[in-house]
C-alpha angles and dihedrals in degrees: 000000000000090000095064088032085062091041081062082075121217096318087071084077100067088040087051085052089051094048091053095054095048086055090047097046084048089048098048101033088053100054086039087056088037105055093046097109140166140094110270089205089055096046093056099044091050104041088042091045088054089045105057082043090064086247112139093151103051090052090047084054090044098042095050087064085063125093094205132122084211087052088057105050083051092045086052091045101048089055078078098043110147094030127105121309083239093057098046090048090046083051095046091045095054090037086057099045085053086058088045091053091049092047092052092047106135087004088111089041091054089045088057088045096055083048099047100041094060088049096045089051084044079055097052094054087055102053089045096054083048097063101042084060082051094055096036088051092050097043116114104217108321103022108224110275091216090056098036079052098052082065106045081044093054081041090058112020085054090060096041090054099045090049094056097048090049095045102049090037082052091055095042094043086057087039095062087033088059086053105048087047091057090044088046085053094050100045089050081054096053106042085056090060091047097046094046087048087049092059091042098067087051115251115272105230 
């Protein structure tokens, strides 16, 4: 394996780079999806309940044991509980642009990634190329096969290698995409539902 990925020539480095973030945004991105928990249903009894029975603090205590992007829009809003419907809508909107920020972390890296990898191994087959005309150029009579063959190997492994870091980061990258848009539906929703709620109860002046 390390012989053909040193056949690649030196633009298998920054491939190798690009493999290694790609391992390290699936990785992260996958523990950061996975240890959101907590039942939506439940979130929003208890923190209505609380709500129609004057308890903010009681929902803020109860919502920072929750490991949920929607638990921590309501924890934001309910710091202004009792003040008027605008400001508690203005709070849960920037509360929810700042979980929308930490759920398309690495998301543009990964999207340079899926660009670059294609064009390094592009790169590659250039250089390659490049060095079989130079053997064939300095060649008295037959060139060598083994030298006229390092080139055509960095021409094609380059390109192999580029293509299989961009196709598998393009499915991953709609793949997270698919999830925050899920997880955006579902925090409108329920805003609506808070601030409704919120409404509901009569603003405090």
């Amino acid at each position: 394996m390390w012989q053909l990925f040193v056949s690649g020539g030196p633009v298998m480095y920054p491939l190798l780079l690009c493999s290694v973030m790609v391992i390290t945004i699936t990785i992260e991105r996958l523990w950061f999806f996975l240890s959101q928990r907590g039942d939506l249903d439940e979130i929003r009894r208890i923190v209505f309940r609380m709500m129609e029975k004057e308890a903010p603090l009681e929902a803020i205590q109860y919502l920072q044991k929750v490991n949920q992007p929607v638990a921590r829009m309501f924890q934001a809003s309910l710091l202004y509980f009792g003040k008027e419907r605008q400001q508690v809508e203005a709070n849960l909107k920037e509360a929810g642009e700042l979980e929308v920020k930490k759920m398309e972390r690495g998301l543009g890296l990964l999207d340079v990634i899926i660009t670059a990898s294609p064009l390094l191994g592009l790169l590659g087959t250039v250089t390659g190329i490049i060095k079989s005309f130079n053997v064939l150029s300095a060649a008295q009579g037959l060139p060598s096969a083994a030298a006229l063959s390092r080139g055509i190997a960095e021409a094609l492994i380059t390109t192999a290698f580029g293509l299989m870091i961009a196709i598998p980061s393009l499915f991953l990258m709609h793949w997270l995409n698919g999830i925050i848009d899920k997880k955006l539906r579902i925090m409108n929703q329920m805003s609506k539902e808070f601030l409704d709620n919120y409404g509901n109860r009569g603003e405090q002046q």
